[in-house]
KOLMAR-239801 format. One line per field, with one value per residue (C-alpha): residue number from 1; x, y, z; residue in three letters. Coordinates in steps of 0.2 Angstrom, whole numbers, plus 2048, in hexadecimal, padded with zeros to 3 digits. Example, Ala and Ser with C-alpha at 12.3 -4.5 7.8 and 13.67 -1.06 7.14 Angstrom:
BEGIN
vexke = c(1 2);
px = c(83E 844);
py = c(7EA 7FB);
pz = c(827 824);
tilum = c(ALA SER);
This chain:
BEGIN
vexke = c(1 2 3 4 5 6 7 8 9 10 11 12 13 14 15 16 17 18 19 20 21 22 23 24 25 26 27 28 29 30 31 32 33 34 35 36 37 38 39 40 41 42 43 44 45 46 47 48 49 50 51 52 53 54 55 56 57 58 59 60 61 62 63 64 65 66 67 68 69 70 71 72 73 74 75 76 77 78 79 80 81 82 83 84 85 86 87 88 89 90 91 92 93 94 95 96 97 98 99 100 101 102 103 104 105 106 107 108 109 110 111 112 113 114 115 116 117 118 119 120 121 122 123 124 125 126 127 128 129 130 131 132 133 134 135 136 137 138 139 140 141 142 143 144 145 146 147 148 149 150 151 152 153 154 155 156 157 158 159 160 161 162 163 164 165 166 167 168 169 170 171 172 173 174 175 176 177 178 179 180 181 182 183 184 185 186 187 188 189 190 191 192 193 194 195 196 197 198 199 200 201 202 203 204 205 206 207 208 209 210 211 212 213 214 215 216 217 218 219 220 221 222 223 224 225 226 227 228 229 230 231 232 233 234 235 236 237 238 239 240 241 242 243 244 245 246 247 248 249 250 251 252 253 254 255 256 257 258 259 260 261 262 263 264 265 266 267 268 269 270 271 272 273 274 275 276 277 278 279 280 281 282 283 284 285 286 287 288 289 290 291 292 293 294 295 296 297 298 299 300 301 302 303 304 305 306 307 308 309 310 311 312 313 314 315 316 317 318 319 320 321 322 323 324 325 326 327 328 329 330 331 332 333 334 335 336 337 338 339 340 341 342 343 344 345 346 347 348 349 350 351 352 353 354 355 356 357 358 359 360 361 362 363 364 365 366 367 368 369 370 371 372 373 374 375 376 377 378 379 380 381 382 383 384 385 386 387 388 389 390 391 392 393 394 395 396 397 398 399 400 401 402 403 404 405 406 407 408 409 410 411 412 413 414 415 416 417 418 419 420 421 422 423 424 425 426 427 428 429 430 431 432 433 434 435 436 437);
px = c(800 808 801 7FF 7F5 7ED 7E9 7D7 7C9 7C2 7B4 7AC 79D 796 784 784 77F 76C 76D 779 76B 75C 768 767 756 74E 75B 765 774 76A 761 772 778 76A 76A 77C 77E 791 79D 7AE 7BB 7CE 7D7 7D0 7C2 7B8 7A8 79C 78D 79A 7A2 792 78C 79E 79C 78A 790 79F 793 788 796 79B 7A3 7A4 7B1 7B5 7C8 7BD 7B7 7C7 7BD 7B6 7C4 7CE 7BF 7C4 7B5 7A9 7B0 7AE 79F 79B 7A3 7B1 7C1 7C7 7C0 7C1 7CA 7C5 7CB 7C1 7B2 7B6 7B8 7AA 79E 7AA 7A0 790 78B 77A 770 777 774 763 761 769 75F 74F 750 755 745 738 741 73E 72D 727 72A 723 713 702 6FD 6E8 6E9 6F7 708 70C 719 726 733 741 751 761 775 781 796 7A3 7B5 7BD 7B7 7AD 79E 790 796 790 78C 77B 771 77B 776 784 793 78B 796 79C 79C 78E 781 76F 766 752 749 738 734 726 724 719 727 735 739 744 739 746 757 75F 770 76F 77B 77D 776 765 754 74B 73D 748 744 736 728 735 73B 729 725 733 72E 71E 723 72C 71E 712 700 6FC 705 6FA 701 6F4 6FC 70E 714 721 729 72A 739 72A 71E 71F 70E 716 717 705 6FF 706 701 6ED 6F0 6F3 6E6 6F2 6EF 6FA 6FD 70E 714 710 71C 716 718 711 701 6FD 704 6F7 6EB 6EE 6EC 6DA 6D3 6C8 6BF 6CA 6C6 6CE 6D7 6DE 6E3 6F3 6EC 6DF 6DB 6D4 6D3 6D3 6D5 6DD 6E5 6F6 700 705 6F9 6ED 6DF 6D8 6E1 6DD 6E8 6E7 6ED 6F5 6F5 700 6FF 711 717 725 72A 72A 72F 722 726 71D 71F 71A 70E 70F 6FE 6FA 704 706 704 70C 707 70A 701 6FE 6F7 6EC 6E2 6D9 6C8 6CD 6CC 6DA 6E0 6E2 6EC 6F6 6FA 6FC 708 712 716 721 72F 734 73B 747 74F 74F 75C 766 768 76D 77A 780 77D 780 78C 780 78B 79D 7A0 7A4 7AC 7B2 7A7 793 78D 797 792 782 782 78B 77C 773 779 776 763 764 76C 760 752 75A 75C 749 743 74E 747 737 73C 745 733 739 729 731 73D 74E 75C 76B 777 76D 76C 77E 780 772 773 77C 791 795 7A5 7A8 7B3 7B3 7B6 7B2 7A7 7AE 7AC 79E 7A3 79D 79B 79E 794 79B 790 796 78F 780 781 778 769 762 763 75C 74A 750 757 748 73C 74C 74A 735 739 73D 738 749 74E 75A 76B 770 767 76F 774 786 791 798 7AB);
py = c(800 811 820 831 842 84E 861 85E 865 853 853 846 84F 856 84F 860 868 864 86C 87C 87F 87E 88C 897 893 897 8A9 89F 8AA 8B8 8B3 8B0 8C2 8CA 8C3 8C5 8D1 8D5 8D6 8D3 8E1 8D6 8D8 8CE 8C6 8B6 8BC 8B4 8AD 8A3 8A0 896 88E 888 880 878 86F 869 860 85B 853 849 855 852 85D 86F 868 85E 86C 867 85C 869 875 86A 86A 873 870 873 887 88A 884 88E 89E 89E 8A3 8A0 890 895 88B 883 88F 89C 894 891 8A5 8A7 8A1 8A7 8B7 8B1 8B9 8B4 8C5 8C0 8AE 8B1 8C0 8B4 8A6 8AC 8B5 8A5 89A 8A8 8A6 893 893 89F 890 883 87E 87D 86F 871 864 86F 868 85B 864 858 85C 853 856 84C 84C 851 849 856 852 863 873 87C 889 882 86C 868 859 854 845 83C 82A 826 82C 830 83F 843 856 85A 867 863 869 86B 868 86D 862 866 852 853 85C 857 868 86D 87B 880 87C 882 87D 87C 877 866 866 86C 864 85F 86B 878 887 87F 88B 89C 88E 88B 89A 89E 88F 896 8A8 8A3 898 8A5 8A6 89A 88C 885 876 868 861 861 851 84E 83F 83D 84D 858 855 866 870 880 878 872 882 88C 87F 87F 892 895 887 87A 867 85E 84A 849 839 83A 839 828 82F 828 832 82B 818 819 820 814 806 80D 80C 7FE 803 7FE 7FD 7F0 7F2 7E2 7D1 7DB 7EC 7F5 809 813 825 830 842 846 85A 855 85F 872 870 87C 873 85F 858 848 839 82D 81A 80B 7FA 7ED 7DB 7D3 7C6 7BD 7C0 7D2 7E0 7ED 800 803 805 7F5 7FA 7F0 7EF 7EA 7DB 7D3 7E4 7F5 807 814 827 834 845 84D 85B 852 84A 83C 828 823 817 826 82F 822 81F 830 82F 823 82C 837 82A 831 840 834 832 843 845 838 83F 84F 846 83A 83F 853 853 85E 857 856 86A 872 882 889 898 891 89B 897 883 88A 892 884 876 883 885 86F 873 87C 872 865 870 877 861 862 86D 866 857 85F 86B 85B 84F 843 839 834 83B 835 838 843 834 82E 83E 83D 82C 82E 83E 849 83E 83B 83C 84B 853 866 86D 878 879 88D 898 88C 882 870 863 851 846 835 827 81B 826 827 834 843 839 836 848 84D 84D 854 863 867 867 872 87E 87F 88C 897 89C 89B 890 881 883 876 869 86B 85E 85C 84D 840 841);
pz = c(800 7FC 806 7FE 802 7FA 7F9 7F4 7FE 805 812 81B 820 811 815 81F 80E 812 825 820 811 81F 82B 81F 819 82C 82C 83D 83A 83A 847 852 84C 852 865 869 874 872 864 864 864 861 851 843 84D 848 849 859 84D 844 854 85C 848 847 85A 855 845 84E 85A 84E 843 854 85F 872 878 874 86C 861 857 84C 844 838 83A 82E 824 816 80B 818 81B 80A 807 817 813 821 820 831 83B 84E 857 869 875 868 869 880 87E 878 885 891 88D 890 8A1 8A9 8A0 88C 88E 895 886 878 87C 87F 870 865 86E 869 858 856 85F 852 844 84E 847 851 859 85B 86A 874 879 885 88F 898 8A8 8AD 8B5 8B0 8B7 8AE 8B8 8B9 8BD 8C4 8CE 8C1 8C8 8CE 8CF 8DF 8E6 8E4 8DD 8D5 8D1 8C8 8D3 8E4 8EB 8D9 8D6 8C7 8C0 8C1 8B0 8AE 89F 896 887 87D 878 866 85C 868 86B 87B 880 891 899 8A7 8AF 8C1 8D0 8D2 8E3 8E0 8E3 8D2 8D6 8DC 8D1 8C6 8C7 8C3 8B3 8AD 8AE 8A3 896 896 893 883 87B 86F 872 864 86C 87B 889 889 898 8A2 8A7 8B5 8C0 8D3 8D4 8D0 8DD 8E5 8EB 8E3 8D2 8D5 8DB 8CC 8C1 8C6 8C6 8B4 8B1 8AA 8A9 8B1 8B6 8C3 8C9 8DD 8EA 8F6 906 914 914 903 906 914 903 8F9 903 909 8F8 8F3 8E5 8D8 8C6 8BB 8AB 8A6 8B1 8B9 8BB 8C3 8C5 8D4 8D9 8E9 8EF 8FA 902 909 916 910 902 8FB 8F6 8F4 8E3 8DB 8DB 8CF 8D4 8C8 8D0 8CA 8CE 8D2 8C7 8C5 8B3 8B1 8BB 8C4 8C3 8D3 8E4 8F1 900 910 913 900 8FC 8EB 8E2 8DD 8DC 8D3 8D9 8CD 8D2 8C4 8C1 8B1 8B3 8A7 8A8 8B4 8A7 89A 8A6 8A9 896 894 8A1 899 888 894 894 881 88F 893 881 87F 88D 886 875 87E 888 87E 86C 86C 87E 888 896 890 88C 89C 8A1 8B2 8B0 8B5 8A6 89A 89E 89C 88C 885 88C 885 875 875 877 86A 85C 862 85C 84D 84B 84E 842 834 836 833 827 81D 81B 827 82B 83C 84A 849 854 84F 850 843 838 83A 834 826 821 826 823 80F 808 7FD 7F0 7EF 7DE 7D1 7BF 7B8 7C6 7CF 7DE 7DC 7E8 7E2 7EF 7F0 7EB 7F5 805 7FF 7F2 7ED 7E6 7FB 7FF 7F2 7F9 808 7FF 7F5 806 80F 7FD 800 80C 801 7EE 7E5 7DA 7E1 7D7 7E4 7DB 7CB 7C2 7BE 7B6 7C0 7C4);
tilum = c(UNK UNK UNK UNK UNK UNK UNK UNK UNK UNK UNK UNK UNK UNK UNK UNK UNK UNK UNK UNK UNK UNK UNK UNK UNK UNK UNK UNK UNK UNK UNK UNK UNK UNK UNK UNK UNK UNK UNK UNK UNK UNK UNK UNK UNK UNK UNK UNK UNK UNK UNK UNK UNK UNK UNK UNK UNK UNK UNK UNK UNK UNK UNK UNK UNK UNK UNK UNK UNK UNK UNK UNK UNK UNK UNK UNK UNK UNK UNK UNK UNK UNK UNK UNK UNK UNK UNK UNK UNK UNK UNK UNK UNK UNK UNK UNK UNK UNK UNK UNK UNK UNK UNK UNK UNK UNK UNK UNK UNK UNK UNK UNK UNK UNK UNK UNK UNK UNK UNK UNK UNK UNK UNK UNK UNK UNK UNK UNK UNK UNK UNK UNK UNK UNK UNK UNK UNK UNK UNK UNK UNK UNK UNK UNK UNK UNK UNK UNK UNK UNK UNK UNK UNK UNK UNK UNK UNK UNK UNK UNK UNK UNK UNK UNK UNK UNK UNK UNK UNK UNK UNK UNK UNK UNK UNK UNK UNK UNK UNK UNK UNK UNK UNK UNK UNK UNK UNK UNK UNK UNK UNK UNK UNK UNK UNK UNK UNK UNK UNK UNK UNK UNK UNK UNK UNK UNK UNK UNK UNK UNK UNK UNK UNK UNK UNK UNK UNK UNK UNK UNK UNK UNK UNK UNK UNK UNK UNK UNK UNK UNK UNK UNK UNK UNK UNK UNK UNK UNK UNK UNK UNK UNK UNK UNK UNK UNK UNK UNK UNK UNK UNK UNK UNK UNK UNK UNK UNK UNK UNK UNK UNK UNK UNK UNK UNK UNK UNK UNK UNK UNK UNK UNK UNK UNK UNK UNK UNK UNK UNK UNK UNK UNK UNK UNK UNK UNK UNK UNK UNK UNK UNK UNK UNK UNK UNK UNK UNK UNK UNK UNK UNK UNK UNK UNK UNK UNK UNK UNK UNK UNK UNK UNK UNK UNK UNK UNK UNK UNK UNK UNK UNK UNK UNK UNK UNK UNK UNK UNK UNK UNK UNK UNK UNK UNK UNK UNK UNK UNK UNK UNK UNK UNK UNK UNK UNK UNK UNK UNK UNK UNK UNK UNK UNK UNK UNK UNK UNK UNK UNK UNK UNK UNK UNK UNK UNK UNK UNK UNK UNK UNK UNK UNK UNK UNK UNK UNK UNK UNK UNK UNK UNK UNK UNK UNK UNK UNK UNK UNK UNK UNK UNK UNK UNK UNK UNK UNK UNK UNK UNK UNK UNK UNK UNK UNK UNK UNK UNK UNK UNK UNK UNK UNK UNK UNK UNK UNK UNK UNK UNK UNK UNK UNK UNK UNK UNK UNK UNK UNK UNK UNK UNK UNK UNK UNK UNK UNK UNK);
């Protein structure tokens, strides 16, 4: 085998074609622009909206560190076809989160939310609306790791994120970094009442969902306040293990489960709410997500607390479509490394978790923008999409693009262009046809 190089422009990850055309389509870079609160001053600065786009297509090519950015910084096809001169470099693109105070990443973001929300399309039944609360390690003395809950590596320093999905389009409505030893509720009416600031009026919540963290009178009492539905997974304490073993007008649903109801006005609370029980027969081939009651043997509960009038069983299936939650998380975290970039600065973590949640959605919405007939997770945008080998060359003074076939080729993307193009009314030149080479 002889080994040689070469000076042409080669790019792995020239399937990015489709998602750069759907950026400029939905005006992102001027969107960016026009939230930034601060320019730079330096000699011969990179600007901070190519800065942060630069960041984002790193990730999505498969970037989980900030020295990772190489990976389109050698990438010389990719700048040109992007129009930059000068790629930033990681400790640029640190820098420039570094100047994210708690007042401009509040600003930037806020302002880039109302931007996507504005796109989203109506749903006539309202939103589900989904919390949760995940953990994100950290390995040094950065602001705001603390010791906390911590499944994983109990006395581990971490951050404690919270999260609003808006589960239909699977659109991350909210994010905030928190210090790693607060509560899960701690903070959660001031953060929905953020969420729900940033939603238009022609976007309505059908109901919010939430597990056991969020059982929390203030939620509750804000939540009936504003007249919102809601179905939360009860906390069993003792009070309601003594409930739930008083009630024997049970309902059954199928040979293993049965439904029942109470109301009940716990300690501190501000009213009678209704609780909706699930009863599980035990058996031996299948694990039970409930909780075991001494008094009640052979079975498990599990208590929900609802403002709905509905079939226990609806709520309970309602319920259940809550667990997509979960897999959101994990494409944060392991797909788009919410978790891995850290900073010493608290805010600068945050505009970088941040900055996560938003890829996602821009992910999202080219997804929907593209015709996709179902959701797909961006390693798999990455793998189908958005990685095909590629020449870059010219055709007079034209830049052409030779796709390779053997990735998949122009021919798949095709489709996917032409959706992306329907945003506008030009004509595609993209799609031109040009010889083979």
């Amino acid at each position: 085998m002889e080994l040689r190089e070469t000076r042409q422009a080669v790019t792995p990850f020239r399937g990015l074609v489709v998602f750069f055309e759907f950026l400029r389509r939905v005006g992102y870079r001027k969107a960016v622009s026009k939230y930034l609160l601060f320019r730079l001053t330096s000699h011969h600065p990179i600007d901070p909206a190519q800065t942060l786009t630069s960041f984002l297509l790193s990730v999505v090519a498969g970037a989980r560190r900030f020295a990772h950015s190489s990976l389109l910084g050698a990438d010389a096809a990719s700048q040109t076809l992007l129009g930059i001169s000068r790629f930033p470099g990681d400790e640029t693109i640190r820098n420039l989160f570094k100047y994210f105070g708690q007042g401009p990443c509040q600003h930037f973001f806020a302002g880039l939310w109302s931007w996507q929300l504005e796109r989203l399309s109506e749903c006539s039944a309202g939103y589900s609306l989904d919390l949760d609360s995940t953990v994100f390690e950290r390995y040094g003395r950065q602001q705001g790791a603390l010791r906390g809950q911590n499944s994983r590596k109990h006395g581990w320093p971490s951050h404690h994120p919270l999260v609003a999905v808006l589960a239909e389009p699977h659109f991350l409505l909210l994010g905030w970094l928190r210090s790693g030893n607060c509560g899960t509720a701690r903070g959660v009416v001031e953060f929905f009442k953020e969420a729900l600031a940033l939603l238009p009026e022609k976007h309505a919540i059908r109901v919010v969902r939430a597990d056991v963290g969020f059982f929390d009178q203030q939620l509750l009492g804000f939540l009936d306040q504003r007249g919102l539905s809601y179905i939360l997974v009860a906390r069993l304490t003792p009070v309601l293990k003594s409930e739930a073993a008083r009630v024997t007008d049970w309902r059954d649903l199928d040979e293993h489960y049965a439904a029942g109801e109470s109301s009940l006005q716990l300690l501190g609370w501000d009213r009678p709410r209704r609780f909706v029980l699930i009863r599980e027969q035990l058996r031996a081939e299948r694990a039970s997500l409930g909780r075991k009651l001494l008094g009640v043997p052979g079975y498990t509960f599990r208590v929900f607390v609802t403002n709905l009038a509905l079939p226990p069983e609806e709520l309970w299936r309602d319920y259940t479509r809550r667990a997509d939650m979960e897999n959101r998380i994990a494409e944060l975290k392991h797909e788009l490394g919410a978790d891995d970039f850290c900073l010493q600065a608290f805010f600068a973590t945050e505009e970088a978790f941040r900055s996560s949640l938003l890829l996602f959605n821009l992910l999202g919405e080219f997804q929907r923008a593209s015709g996709f007939s179902t959701y797909r997770q961006p390693t798999t945008l990455r793998a189908q999409v958005f990685l095909c080998r590629a020449l870059l060359g010219r055709s007079g003074h034209r830049l052409v693009l030779h796709l390779s076939a053997s990735w998949g080729g122009l021919q798949p993307r095709i489709p996917l262009l032409e959706n992306v193009l329907a945003y506008g009314a030009r004509t595609p030149p993209i799609l031109n046809p040009a010889p083979a080479t």
